[in-house]
mmCIF file of the N, C-alpha and C atoms, coordinates in Angstrom:
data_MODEL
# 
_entry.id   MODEL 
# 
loop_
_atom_site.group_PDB 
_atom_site.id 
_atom_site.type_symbol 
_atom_site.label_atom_id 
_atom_site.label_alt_id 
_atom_site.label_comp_id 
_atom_site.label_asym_id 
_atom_site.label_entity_id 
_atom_site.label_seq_id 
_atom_site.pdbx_PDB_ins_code 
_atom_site.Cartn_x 
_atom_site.Cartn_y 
_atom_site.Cartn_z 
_atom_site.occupancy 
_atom_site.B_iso_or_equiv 
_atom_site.pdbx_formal_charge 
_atom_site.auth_seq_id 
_atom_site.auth_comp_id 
_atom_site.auth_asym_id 
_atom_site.auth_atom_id 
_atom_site.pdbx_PDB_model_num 
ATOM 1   N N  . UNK A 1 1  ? -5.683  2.555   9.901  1.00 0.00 ? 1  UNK A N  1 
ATOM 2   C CA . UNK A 1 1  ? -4.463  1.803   10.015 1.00 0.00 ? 1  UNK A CA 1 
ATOM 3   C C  . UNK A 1 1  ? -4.751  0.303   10.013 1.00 0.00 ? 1  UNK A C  1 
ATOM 4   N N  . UNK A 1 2  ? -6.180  0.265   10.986 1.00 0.00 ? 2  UNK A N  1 
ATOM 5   C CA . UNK A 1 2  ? -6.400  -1.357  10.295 1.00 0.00 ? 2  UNK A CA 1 
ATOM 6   C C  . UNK A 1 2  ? -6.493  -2.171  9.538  1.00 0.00 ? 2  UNK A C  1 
ATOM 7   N N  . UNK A 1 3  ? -7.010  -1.264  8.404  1.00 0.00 ? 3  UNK A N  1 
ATOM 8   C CA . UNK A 1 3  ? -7.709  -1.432  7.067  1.00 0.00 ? 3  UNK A CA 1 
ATOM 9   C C  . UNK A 1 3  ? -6.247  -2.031  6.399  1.00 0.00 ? 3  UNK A C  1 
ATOM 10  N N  . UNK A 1 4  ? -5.149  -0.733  6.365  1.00 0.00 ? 4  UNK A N  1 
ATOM 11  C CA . UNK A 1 4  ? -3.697  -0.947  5.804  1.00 0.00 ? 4  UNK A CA 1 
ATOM 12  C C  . UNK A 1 4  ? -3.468  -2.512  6.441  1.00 0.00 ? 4  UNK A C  1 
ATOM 13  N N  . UNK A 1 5  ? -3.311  -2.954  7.618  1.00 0.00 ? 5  UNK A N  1 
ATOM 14  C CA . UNK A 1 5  ? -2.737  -3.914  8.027  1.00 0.00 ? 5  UNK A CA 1 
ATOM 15  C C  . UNK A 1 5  ? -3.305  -5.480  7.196  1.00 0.00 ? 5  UNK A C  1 
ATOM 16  N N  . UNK A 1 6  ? -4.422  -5.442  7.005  1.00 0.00 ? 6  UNK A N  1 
ATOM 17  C CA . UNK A 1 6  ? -5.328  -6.182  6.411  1.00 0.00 ? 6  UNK A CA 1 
ATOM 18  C C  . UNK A 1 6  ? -5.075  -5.986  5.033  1.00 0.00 ? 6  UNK A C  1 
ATOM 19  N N  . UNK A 1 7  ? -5.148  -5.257  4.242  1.00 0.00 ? 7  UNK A N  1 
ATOM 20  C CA . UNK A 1 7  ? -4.860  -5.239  2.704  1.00 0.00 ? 7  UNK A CA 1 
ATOM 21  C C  . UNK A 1 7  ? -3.109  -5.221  2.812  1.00 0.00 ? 7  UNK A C  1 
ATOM 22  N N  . UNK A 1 8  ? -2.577  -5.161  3.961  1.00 0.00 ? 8  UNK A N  1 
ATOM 23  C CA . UNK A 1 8  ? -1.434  -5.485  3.632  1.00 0.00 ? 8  UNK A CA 1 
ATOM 24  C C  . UNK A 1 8  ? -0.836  -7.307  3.927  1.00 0.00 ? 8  UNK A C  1 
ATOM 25  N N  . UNK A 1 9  ? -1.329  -7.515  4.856  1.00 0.00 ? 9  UNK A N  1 
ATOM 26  C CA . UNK A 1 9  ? -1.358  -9.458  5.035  1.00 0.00 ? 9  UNK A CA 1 
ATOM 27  C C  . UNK A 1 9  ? -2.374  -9.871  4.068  1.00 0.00 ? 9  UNK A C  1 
ATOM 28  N N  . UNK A 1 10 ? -3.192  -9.835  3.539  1.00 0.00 ? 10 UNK A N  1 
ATOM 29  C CA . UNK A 1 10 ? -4.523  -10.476 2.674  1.00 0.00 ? 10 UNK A CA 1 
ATOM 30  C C  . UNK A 1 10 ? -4.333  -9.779  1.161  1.00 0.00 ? 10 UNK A C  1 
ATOM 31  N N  . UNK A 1 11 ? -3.869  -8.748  0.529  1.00 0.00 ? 11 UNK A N  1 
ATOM 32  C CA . UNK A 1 11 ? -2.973  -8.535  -0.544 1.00 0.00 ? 11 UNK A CA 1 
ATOM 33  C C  . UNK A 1 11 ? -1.865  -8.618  -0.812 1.00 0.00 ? 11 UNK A C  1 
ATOM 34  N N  . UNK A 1 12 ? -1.285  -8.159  -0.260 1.00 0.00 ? 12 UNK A N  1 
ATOM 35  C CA . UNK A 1 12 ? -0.050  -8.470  -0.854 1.00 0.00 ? 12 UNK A CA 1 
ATOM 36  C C  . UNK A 1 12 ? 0.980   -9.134  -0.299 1.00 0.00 ? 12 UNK A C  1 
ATOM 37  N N  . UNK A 1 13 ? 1.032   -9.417  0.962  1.00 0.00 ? 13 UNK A N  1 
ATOM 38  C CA . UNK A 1 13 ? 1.954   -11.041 1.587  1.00 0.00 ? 13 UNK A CA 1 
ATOM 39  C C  . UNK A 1 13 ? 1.008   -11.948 1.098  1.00 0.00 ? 13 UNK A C  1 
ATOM 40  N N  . UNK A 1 14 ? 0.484   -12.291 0.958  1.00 0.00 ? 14 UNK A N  1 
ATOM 41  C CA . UNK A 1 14 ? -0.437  -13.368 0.311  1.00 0.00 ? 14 UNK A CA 1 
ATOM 42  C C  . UNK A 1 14 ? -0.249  -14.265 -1.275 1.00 0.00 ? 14 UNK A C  1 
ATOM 43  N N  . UNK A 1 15 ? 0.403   -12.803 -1.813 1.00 0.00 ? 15 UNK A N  1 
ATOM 44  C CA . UNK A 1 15 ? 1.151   -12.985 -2.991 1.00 0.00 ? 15 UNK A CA 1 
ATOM 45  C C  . UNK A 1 15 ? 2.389   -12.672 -3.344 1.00 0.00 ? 15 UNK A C  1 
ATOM 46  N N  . UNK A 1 16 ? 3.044   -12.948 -2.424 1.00 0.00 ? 16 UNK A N  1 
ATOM 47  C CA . UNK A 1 16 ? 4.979   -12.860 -2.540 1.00 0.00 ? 16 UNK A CA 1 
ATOM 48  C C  . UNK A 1 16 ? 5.471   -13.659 -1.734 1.00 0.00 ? 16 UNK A C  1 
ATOM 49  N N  . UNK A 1 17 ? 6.628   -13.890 -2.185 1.00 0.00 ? 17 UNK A N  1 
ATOM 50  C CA . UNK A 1 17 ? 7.098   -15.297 -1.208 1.00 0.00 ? 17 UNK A CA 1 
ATOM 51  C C  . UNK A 1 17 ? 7.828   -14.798 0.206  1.00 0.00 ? 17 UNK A C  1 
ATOM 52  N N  . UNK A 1 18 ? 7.599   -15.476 0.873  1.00 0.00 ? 18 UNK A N  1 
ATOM 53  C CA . UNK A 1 18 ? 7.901   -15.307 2.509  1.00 0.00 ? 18 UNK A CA 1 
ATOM 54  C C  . UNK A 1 18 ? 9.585   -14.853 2.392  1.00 0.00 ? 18 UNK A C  1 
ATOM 55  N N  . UNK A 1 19 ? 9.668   -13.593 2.870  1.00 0.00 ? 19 UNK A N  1 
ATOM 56  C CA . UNK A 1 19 ? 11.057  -12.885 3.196  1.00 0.00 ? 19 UNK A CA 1 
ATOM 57  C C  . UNK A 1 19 ? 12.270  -13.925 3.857  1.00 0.00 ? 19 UNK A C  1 
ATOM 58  N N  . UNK A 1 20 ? 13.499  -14.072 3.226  1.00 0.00 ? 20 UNK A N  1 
ATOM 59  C CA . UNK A 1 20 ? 14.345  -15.388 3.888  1.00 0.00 ? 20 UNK A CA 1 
ATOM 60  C C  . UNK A 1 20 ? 15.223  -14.825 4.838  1.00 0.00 ? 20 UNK A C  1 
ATOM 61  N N  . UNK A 1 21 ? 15.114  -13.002 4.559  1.00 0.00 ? 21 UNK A N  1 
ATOM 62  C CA . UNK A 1 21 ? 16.090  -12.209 5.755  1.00 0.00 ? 21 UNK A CA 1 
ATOM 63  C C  . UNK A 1 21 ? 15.301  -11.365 5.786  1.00 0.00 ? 21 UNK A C  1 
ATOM 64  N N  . UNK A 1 22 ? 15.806  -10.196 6.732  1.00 0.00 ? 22 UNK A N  1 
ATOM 65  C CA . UNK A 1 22 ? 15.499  -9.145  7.165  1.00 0.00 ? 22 UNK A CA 1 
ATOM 66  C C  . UNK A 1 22 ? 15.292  -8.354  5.804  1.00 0.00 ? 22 UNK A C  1 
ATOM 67  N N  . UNK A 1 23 ? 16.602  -8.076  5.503  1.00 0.00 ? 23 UNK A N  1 
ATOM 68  C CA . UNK A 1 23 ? 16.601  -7.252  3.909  1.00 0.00 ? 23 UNK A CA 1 
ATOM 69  C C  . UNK A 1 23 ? 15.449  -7.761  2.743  1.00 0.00 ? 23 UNK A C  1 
ATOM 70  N N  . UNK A 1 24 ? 15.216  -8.733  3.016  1.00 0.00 ? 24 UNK A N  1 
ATOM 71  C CA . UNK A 1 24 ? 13.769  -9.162  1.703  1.00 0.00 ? 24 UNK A CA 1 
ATOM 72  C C  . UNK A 1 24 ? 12.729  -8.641  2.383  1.00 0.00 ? 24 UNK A C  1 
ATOM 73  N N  . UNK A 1 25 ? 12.647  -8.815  4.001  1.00 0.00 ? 25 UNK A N  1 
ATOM 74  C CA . UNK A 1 25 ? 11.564  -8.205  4.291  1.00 0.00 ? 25 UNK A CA 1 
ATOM 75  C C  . UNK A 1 25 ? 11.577  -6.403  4.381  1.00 0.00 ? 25 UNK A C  1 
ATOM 76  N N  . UNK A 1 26 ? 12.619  -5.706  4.599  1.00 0.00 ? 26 UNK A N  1 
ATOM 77  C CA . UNK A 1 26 ? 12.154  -4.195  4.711  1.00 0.00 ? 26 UNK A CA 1 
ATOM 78  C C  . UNK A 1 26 ? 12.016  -4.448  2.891  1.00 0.00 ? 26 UNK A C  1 
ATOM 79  N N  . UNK A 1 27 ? 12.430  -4.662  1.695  1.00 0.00 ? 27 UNK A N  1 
ATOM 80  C CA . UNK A 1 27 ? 12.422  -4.385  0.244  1.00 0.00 ? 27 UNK A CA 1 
ATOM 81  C C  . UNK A 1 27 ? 11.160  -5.172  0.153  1.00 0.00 ? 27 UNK A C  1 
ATOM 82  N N  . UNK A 1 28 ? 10.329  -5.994  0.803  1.00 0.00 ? 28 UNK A N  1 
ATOM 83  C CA . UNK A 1 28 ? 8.896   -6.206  0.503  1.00 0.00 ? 28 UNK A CA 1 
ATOM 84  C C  . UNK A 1 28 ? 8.443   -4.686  1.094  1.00 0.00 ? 28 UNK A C  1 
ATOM 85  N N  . UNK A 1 29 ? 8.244   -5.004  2.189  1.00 0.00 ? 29 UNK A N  1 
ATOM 86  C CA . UNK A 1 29 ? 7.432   -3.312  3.089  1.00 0.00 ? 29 UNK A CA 1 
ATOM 87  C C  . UNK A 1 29 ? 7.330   -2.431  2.308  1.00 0.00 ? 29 UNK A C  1 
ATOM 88  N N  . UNK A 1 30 ? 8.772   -2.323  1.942  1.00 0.00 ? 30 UNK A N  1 
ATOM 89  C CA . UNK A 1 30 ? 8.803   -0.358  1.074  1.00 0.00 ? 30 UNK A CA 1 
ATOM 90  C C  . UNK A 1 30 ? 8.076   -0.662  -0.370 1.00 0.00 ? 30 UNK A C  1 
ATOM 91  N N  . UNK A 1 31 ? 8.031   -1.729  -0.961 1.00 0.00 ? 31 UNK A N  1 
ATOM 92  C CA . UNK A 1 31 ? 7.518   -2.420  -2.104 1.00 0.00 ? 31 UNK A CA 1 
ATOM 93  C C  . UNK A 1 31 ? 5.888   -2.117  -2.000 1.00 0.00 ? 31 UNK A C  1 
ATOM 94  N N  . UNK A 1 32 ? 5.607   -2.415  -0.597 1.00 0.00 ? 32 UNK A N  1 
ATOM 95  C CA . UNK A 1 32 ? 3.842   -2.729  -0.084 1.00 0.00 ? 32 UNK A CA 1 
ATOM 96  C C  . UNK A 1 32 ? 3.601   -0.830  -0.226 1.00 0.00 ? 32 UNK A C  1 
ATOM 97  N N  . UNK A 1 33 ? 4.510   -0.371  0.933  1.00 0.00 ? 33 UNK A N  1 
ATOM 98  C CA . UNK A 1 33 ? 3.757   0.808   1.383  1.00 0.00 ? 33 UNK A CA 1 
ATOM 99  C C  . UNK A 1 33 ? 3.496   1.531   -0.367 1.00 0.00 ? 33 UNK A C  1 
ATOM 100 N N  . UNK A 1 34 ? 4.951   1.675   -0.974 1.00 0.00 ? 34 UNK A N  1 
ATOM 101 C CA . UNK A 1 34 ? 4.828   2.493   -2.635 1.00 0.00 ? 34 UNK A CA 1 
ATOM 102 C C  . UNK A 1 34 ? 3.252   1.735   -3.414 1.00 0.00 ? 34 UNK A C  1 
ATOM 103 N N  . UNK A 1 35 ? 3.183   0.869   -3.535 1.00 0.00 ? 35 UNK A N  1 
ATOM 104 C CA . UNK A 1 35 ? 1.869   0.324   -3.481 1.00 0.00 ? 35 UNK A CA 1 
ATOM 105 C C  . UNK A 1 35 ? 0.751   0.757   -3.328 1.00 0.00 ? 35 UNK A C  1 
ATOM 106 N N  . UNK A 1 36 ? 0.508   0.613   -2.833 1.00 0.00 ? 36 UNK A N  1 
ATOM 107 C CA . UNK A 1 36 ? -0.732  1.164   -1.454 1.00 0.00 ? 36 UNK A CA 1 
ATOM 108 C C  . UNK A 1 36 ? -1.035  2.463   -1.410 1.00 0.00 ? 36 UNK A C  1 
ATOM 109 N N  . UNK A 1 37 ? -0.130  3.363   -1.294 1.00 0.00 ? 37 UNK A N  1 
ATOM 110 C CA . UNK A 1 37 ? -0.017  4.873   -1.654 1.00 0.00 ? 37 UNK A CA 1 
ATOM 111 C C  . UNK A 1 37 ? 0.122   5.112   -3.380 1.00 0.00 ? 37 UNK A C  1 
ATOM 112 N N  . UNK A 1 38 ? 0.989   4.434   -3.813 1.00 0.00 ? 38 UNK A N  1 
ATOM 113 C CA . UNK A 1 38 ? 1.126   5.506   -5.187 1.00 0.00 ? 38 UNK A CA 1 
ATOM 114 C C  . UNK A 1 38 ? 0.393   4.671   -6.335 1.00 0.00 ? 38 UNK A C  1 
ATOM 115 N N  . UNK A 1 39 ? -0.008  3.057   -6.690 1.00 0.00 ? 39 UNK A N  1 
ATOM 116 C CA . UNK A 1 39 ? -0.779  2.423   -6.969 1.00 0.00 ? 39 UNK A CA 1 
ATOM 117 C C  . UNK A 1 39 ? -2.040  1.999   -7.015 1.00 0.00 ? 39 UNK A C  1 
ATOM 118 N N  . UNK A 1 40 ? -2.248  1.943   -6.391 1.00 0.00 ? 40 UNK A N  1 
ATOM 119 C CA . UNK A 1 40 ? -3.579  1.375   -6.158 1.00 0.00 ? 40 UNK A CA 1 
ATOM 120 C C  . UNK A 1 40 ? -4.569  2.233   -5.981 1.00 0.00 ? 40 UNK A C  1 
ATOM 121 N N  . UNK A 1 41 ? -5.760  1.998   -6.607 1.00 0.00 ? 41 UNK A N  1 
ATOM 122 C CA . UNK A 1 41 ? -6.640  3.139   -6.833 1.00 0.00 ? 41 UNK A CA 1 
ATOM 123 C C  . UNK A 1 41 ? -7.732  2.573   -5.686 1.00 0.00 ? 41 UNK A C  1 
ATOM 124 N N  . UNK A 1 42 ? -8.445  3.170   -4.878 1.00 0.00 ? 42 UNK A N  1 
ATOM 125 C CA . UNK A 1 42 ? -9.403  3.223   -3.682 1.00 0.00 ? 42 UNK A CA 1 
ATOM 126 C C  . UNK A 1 42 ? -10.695 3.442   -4.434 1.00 0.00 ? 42 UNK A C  1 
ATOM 127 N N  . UNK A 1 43 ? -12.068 2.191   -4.308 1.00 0.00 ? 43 UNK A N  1 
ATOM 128 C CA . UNK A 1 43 ? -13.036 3.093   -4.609 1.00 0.00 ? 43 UNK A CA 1 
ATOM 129 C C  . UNK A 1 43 ? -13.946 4.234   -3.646 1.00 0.00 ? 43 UNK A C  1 
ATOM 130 N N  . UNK A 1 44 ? -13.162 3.936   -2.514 1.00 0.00 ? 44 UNK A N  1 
ATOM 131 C CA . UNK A 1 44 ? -13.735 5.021   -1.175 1.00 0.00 ? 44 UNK A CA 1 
ATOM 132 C C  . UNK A 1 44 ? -12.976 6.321   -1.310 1.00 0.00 ? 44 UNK A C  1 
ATOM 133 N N  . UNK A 1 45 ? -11.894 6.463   -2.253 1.00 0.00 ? 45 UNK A N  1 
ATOM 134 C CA . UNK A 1 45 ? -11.239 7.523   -2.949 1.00 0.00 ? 45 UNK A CA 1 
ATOM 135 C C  . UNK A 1 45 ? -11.723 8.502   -4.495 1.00 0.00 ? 45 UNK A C  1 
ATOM 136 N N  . UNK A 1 46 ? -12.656 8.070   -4.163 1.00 0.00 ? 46 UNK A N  1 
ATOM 137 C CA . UNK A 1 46 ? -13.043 8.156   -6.176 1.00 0.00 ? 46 UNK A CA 1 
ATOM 138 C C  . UNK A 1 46 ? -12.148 7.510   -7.314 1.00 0.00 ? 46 UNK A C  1 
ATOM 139 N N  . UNK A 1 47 ? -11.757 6.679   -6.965 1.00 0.00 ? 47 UNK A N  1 
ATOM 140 C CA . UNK A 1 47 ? -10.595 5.873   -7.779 1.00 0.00 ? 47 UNK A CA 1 
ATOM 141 C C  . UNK A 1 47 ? -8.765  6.541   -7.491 1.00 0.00 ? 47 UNK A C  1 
ATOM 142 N N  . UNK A 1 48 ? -8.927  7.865   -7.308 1.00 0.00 ? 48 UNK A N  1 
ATOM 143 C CA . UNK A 1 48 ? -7.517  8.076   -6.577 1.00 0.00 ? 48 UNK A CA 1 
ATOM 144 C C  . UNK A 1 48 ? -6.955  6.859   -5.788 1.00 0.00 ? 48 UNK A C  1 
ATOM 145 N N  . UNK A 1 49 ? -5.589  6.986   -6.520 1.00 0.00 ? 49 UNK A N  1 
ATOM 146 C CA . UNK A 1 49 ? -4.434  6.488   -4.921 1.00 0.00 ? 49 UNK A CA 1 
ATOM 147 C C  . UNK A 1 49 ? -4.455  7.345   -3.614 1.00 0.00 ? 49 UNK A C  1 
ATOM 148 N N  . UNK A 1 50 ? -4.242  6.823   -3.221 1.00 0.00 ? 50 UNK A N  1 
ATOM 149 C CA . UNK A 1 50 ? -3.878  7.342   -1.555 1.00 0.00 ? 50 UNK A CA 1 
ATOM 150 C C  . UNK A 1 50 ? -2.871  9.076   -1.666 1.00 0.00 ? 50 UNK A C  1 
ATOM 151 N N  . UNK A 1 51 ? -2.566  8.832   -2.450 1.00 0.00 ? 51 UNK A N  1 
ATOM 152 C CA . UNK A 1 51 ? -1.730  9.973   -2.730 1.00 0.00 ? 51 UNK A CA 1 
ATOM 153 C C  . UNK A 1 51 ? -1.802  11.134  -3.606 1.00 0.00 ? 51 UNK A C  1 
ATOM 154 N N  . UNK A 1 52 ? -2.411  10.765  -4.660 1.00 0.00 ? 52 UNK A N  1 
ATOM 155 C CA . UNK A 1 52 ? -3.396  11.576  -5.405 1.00 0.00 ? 52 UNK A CA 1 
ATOM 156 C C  . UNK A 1 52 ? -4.656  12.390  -4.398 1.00 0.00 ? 52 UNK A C  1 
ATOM 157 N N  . UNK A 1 53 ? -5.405  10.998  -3.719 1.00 0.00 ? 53 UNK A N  1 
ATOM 158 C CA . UNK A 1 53 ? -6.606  12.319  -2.501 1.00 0.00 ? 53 UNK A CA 1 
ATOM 159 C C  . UNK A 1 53 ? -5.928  12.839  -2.126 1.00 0.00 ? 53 UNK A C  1 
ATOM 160 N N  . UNK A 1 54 ? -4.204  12.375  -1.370 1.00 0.00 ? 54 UNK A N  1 
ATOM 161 C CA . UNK A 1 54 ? -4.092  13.182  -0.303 1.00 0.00 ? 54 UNK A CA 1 
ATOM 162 C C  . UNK A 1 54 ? -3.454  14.733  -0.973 1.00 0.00 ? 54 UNK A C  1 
ATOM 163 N N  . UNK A 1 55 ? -2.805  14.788  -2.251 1.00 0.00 ? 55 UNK A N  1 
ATOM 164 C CA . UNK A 1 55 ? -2.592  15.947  -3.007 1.00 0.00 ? 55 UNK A CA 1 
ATOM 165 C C  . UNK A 1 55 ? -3.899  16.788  -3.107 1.00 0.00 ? 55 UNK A C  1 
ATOM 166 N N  . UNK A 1 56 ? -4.852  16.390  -3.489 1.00 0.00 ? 56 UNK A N  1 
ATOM 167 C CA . UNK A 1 56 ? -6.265  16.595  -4.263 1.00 0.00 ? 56 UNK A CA 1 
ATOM 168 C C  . UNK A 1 56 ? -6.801  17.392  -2.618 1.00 0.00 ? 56 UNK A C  1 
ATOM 169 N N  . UNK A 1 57 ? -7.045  17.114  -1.886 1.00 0.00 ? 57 UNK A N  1 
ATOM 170 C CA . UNK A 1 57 ? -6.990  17.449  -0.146 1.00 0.00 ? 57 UNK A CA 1 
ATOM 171 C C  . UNK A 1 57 ? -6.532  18.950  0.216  1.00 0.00 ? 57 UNK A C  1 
ATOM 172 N N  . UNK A 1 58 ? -4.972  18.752  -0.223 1.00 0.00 ? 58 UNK A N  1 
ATOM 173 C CA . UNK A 1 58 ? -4.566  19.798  0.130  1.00 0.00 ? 58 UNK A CA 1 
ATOM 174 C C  . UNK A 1 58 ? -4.344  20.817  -0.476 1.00 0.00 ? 58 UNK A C  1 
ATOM 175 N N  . UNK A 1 59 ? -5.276  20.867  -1.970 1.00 0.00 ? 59 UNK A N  1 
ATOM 176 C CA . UNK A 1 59 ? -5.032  22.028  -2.593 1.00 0.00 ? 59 UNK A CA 1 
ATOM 177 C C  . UNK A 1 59 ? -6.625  22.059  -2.991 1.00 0.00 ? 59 UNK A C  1 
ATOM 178 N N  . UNK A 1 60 ? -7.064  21.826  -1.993 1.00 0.00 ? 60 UNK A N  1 
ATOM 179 C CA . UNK A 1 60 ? -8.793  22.633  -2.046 1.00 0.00 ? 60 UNK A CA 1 
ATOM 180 C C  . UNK A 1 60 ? -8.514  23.432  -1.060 1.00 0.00 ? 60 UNK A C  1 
# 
């Protein structure tokens, strides 16, 4: 969860502009988490997303 918190302030708030309400900020979040899970490939994953291992996981 740390790891997330950190690639989430140091990736990607880092590169979007600072939320001016509430509503920019939950439509960043849900923006980050889809990200993070369905994007982004892990090399501590074998290049899987987060979501791909976690499929790949549960059908061994």
């Amino acid at each position: 969860m740390e790891r997330w918190w950190n690639d989430f302030k140091h990736i990607w708030m880092d590169h979007h502009p600072r939320p001016a309400n509430l509503e920019e900020l939950e439509t960043l979040v849900k923006g980050a988490i889809d990200y993070f899970n369905r994007k982004r490939a892990y090399a501590s994953k074998n290049g899987l997303t987060a979501e791909q291992f976690r499929n790949q996981a549960v059908s061994c």
